[in-house]
N, C-alpha and C positions, 0 to 999 in steps of 0.2 A: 865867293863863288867864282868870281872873274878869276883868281891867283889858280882857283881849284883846274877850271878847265885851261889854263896858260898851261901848268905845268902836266895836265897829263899830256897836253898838245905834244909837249915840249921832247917829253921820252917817246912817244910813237910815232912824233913827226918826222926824224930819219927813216925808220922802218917804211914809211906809206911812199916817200920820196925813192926810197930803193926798191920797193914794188911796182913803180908807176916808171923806171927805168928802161929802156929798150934792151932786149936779150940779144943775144947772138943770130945769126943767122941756122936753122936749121938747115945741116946737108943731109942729102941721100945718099947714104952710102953706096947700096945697092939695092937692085928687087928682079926678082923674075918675067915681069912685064910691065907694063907703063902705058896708061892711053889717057890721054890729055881731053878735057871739054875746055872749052875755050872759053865759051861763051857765060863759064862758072868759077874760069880762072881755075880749075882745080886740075888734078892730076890721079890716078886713082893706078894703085899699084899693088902687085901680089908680091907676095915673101918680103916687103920691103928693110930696110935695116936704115935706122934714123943715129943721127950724129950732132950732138951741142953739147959745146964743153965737155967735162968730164963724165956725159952721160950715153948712154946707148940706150936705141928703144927698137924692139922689133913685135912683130905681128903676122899673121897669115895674111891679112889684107887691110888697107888703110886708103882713105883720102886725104889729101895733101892740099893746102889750102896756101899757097906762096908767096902771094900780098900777106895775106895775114899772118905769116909764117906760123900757122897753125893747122894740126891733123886730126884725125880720126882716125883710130885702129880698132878692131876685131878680131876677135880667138886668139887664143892664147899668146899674150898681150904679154910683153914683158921690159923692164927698165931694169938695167943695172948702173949704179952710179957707188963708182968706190966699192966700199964692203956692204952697199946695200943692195938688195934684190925686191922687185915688186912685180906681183902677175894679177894679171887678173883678164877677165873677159872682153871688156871695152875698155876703152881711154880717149880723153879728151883730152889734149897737150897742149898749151898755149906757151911758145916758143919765149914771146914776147915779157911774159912773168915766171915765166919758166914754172908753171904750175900746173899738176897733173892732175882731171878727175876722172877715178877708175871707179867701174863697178862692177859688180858680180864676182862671187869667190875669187876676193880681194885677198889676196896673203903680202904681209911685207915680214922682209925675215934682215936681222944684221948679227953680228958675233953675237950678241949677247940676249934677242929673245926672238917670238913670233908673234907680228900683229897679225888677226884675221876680223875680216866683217864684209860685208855686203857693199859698202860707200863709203870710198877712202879720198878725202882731198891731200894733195900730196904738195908740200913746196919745196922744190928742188935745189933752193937758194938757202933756205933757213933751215931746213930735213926735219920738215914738221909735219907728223901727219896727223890727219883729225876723220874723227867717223859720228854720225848724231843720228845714227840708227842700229847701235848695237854693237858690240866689239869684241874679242878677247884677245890677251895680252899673256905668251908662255914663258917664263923663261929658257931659256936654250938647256939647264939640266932638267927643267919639269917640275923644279921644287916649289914653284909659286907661279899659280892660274891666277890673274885677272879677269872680270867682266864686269861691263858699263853698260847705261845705255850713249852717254857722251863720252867720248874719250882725247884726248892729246896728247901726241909721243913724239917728245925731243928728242931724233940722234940724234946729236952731239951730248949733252947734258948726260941723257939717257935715263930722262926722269918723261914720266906718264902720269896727266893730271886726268880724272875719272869724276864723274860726275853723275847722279840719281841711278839707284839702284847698283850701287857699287859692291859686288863680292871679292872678297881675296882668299884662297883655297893653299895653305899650306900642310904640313903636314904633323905642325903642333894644333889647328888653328884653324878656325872660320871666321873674317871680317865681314860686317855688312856695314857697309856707312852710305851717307850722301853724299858726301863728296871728301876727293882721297887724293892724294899724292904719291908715290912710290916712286923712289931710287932704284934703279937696276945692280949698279953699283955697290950703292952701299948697303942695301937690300931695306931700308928705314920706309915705313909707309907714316903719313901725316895726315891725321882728320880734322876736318874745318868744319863736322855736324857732325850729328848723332851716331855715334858708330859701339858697335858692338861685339867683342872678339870673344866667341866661343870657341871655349878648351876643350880637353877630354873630359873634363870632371870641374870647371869652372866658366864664370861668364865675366867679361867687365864692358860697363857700359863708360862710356865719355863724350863729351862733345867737342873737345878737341883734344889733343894729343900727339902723342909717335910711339911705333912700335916696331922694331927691327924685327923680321920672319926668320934671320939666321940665328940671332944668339938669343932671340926674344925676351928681351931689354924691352924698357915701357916708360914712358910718360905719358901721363892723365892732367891734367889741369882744369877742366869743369864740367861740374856736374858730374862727378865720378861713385860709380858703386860698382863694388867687385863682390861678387858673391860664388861659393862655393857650398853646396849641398843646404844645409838651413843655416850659416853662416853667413854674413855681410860684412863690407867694409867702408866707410864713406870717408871722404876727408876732401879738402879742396884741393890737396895736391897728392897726387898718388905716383912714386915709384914703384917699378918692381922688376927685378932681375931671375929672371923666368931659368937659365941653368943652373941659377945658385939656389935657386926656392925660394928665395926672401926678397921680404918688400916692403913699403916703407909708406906712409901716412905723414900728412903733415896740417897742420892746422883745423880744428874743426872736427875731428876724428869721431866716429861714431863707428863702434865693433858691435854686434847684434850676433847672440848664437839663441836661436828658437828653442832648438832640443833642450837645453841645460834654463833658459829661462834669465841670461843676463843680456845688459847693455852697456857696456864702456864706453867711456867719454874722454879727453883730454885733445892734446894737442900735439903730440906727438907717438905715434904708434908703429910697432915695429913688428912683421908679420914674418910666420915660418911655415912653410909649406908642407916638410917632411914629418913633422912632429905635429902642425896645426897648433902652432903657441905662438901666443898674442900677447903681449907689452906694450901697456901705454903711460904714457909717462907727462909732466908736466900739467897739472890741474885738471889731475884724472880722478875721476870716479865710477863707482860700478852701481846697478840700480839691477836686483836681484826679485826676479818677478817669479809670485809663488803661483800657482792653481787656484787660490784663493780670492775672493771678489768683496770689494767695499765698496757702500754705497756716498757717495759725494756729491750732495745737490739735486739727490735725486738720480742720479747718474751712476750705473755701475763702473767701476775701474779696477783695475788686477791689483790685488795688495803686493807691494814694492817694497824694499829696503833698499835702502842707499847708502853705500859707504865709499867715504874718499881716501886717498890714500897717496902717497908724492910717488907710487910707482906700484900699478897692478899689470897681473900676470895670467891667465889663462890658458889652461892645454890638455887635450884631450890625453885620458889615461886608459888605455884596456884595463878590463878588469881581470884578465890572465895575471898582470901585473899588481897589484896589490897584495899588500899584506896586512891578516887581521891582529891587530893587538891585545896582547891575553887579557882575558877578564881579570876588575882589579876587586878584591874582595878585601875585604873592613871587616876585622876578626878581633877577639877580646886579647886581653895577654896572656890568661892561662888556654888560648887555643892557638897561639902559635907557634907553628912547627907539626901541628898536628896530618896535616894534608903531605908535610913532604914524606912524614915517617908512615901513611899511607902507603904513599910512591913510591916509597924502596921496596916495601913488602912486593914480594912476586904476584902474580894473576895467577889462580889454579886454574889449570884448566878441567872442562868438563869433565872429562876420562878420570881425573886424578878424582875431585868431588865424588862421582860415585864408585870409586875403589873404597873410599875410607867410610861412606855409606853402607857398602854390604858388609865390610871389616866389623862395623857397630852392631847390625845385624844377628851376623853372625854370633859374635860374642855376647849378645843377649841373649840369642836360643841356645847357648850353650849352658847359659848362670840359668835360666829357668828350668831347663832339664834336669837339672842339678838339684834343683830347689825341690823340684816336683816328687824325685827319689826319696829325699829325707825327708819330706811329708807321709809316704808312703807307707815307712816305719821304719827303716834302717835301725838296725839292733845297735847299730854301735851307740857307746855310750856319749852323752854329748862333754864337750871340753868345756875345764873351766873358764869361766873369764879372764884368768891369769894367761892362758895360754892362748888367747884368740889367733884366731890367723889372718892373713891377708885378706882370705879371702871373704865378703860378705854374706855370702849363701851360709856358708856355717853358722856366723852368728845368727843369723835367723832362723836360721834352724832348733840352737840352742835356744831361743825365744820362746818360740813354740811349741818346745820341749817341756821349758819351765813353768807354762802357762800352763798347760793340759794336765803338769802333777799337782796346781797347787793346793787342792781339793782333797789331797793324800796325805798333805803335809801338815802338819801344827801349824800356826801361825807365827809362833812366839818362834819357834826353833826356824821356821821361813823364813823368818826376819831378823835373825839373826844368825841366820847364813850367806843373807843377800848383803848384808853390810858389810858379811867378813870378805864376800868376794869383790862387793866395790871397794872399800877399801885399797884388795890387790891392785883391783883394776888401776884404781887415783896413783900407786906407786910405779906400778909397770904399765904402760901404757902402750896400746897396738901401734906398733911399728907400720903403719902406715897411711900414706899421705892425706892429709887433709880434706884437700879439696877433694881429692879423688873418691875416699870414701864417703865425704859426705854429698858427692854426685851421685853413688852408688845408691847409698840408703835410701835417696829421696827419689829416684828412680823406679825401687823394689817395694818400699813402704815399708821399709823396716823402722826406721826410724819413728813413725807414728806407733807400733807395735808397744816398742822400748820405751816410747815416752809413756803410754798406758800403765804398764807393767811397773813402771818407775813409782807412777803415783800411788800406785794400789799399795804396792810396800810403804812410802811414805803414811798412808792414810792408819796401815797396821800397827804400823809402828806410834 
C-alpha cells in the first residue's frame, strides 16, 4: 500500500509543485476609468483590458485585487490565449495559478470544437477545462454532439473524458455510457462502463470498448451483445467494421435468430450485414428450436435438435427468390414416357372443343333423318348385302326391310337365301372401316337388330 501511494505521489508530485508556483505579474493594459479604495487594497475599473503571458482578459467592469494579483470581472467576460477563446458572464482569475473560474453562458471555442455549460474551471497552464454541472462538447463540422453531466477537455491532446449520463449524437449513431473518452482528432470514443450504441436498425451493448464515429470501426471486449431486429450476437470479443458491414466474433460466440428458431455456438463467428449471413466456425453447433414442448422433470422445455458441424452457415433468403423443385413421381416400366407424349399433344381449346361438338351434332340429325325416311316406306328396293355401302343408315334399313317380309316368305327358301347372301357378304366385304362402323352401329342399335335377325335364321336353319 506504501509503494501504491509513493508512486502515485510520484507522477502528480511535479504537477501540485508547478501549481503551487508563483505566476506572473498581472498588468493593466488599459481601462476607461480607475478608482482606488485603499483601505481594500483594491482598484475597480471600467472597460479594463488584463495582460499575463500569452493571455489577454477583458470585461465591462472588474476589481482588481494587487497584493493578490487577483480580479473579478463582469459582463461580457472574455479571455483569449493562442487559438483559444472563452466568454462568459463572470470570472474569477487567480493570477498566481493562473486559473480561471467562469460562470454563466460559459462557451469555450478552439479550431477544432465548442465547449458550452454553466461552470467552467479553466487552467491556463495545462488548457484544461472541467465543468460538474452539465456540459456539451460540438465538434466545429457539427458531426458529433457530446453531453455529460462531468466533463474534461484537454487542448493540447484534444481528448474530452465524460463521466455519468454520457450521450454522444452522431449521425450513424446514438451512445449512452457512463463514462467515455473521445479524441477530437482521431474521432475514436473509449467506454470504461456500460454503454450502448444505437443504429438505425441495430443496438450493441458493452462495457468497455472503442468505437470511431467517422469510419465506425468497433471494438467490444465485455460483456458484449449486438442485437439487430430478433437477431443476437454474443461473444467475449466483438469486432466489427461498420462501412464494410461485417464483423467479427471471437471466443464464446453465441448467434440467436428468434424468427427462424436456432442458436449457434462455437468460437469463432463471422457476421455480414448486407445479406444478414452468419458463419461460425471452430466447435460450432447449432441447436434448432421447434414450437413444440417436452416435458423434463416435471418441467416444460421447447423440443431442440442439435447438430454439430466443423463450419455452419445461416442467412436470410426472400422468398421472391426461391425455386420450387418439380415433383418426383415413381411410375412402372410399361408407363414410362407416358406423361411426356401427353405433353407434346397440343391443349384444344375451348372454341375448337365445341366446334367438333356441333360437327357430331350435326351429323347425327342428318343419319336419323335419313333413317326416319326409309322407315317411312321408300319404294326403292332394298340392296343386296353384296353391295352394302358406306353408309350405315341403308343397312338398317335393309334390316328392317327383311324383318317385316319374313312372314311372306317360306322358311326353307329364307334360309336359304340368307346363306347365299352371307356367304357374298364373307367373300366381299364392306369396304369400310372398322372402328368407325362399328361406332356407328352401336350408336344407332343396328347392330343389336342383326344380331336378332342372325339367330332366327340360325334357329331355322
Amino acid at each position: 500500500m506504501q509503494k501504491i501511494s509513493f508512486f502515485i505521489f510520484f507522477l502528480i508530485g511535479p504537477l501540485l509543485l508547478f501549481g503551487q508556483k508563483k505566476g506572473s505579474i498581472i498588468k493593466i493594459v488599459s481601462s476607461t476609468s480607475v478608482r482606488v479604495v485603499t483601505k481594500l487594497n483594491a482598484a475597480y475599473l471600467k472597460n479594463p483590458v488584463f495582460e499575463q503571458d500569452n493571455a489577454t482578459l477583458t470585461c465591462d467592469s472588474a476589481v482588481f485585487y494587487t497584493e493578490r494579483n487577483y480580479f473579478e470581472a463582469y459582463k461580457n467576460v472574455h479571455i483569449h490565449q493562442l487559438t483559444t477563446d472563452i466568454y462568459s458572464d463572470e470570472l474569477q482569475y487567480d493570477g498566481n495559478k493562473k486559473h480561471a473560474h467562469l460562470t454563466g453562458n460559459v462557451k469555450m471555442v478552439d479550431p477544432k470544437t465548442t465547449l458550452t455549460t454553466n461552470v467552467l474551471d479553466y487552467d491556463m497552464v495545462a488548457k484544461i477545462g472541467t465543468y460538474t454541472s452539465g456540459g456539451k462538447i460540438v465538434t466545429q463540422d457539427q458531426s458529433v454532439v457530446l453531453t455529460s453531466k462531468n466533463g474534461y477537455y484537454f487542448n493540447n491532446s484534444a481528448d474530452a473524458y465524460f463521466r455519468y449520463n454520457v450521450v454522444v449524437v452522431t449521425p450513424q449513431s446514438t451512445i449512452k455510457s457512463d463514462t467515455m473518452r473521445y479524441n477530437v482528432d482521431s474521432k475514436w470514443t473509449y467506454f470504461y462502463g456500460p454503454t450502448n450504441i444505437k443504429g438505425k436498425d441495430d443496438n450493441m451493448y458493452t462495457e468497455n470498448g472503442a468505437y470511431n464515429t467517422m469510419t465506425e470501426d468497433a471494438y467490444f471486449g465485455k460483456k458484449n451483445l449486438y442485437t439487430q431486429g430478433l437477431k443476437s450476437l454474443k461473444g467475449d470479443s466483438l469486432y466489427y467494421y461498420g462501412k464494410a458491414g461485417y464483423g467479427k466474433a471471437v471466443k464464446n460466440i453465441v448467434f440467436t435468430d428468434k424468427k427462424d428458431g436456432t442458436k449457434m455456438f462455437g468460437d469463432l463467428g463471422l457476421y455480414y450485414k448486407a445479406d444478414q449471413r452468419t458463419l461460425v466456425t471452430k466447435n460450432a453447433y447449432v441447436d434448432l428450436i421447434s414450437g413444440d414442448s417436452i416435458t423434463v422433470k416435471d418441467k416444460k422445455q421447447p423440443d431442440t435438435l442439435r447438430l454439430g458441424a466443423d463450419t455452419l452457415q445461416t442467412q436470410m433468403v426472400l422468398q421472391k427468390t426461391l425455386k420450387l423443385i418439380p415433383k418426383i413421381s415413381v411410375k412402372a416400366d410399361n408407363q414410362v414416357g407416358e406423361d411426356e407424349e401427353e405433353t407434346e399433344k397440343p391443349a384444344k381449346s375451348i372454341k375448337s372443343l365445341a366446334r367438333e361438338a356441333d360437327d357430331k351434332s350435326k351429323r347425327l340429325n342428318d343419319r336419323e333423318q335419313k333413317a326416319a325416311k326409309a322407315k317411312k316406306g321408300d319404294k326403292a328396293p332394298p340392296k343386296k348385302p353384296d353391295s352394302v355401302s358406306d353408309n350405315p343408315d341403308s343397312l338398317k334399313a335393309n334390316v328392317d326391310s327383311v324383318k317385316l317380309n319374313l312372314t311372306k316368305v317360306k322358311s326353307d327358301s329364307l334360309a336359304q337365301t340368307l346363306k347365299t347372301k352371307t356367304d357374298a357378304l364373307i367373300k366381299a366385304p364392306v369396304k369400310v372401316k372398322t372402328d368407325s362402323l362399328q361406332k356407328i352401329i352401336v350408336t344407332k342399335g343396328v347392330k343389336d337388330t342383326l344380331n336378332k335377325v342372325v339367330s332366327k335364321v340360325k334357329n331355322n336353319i
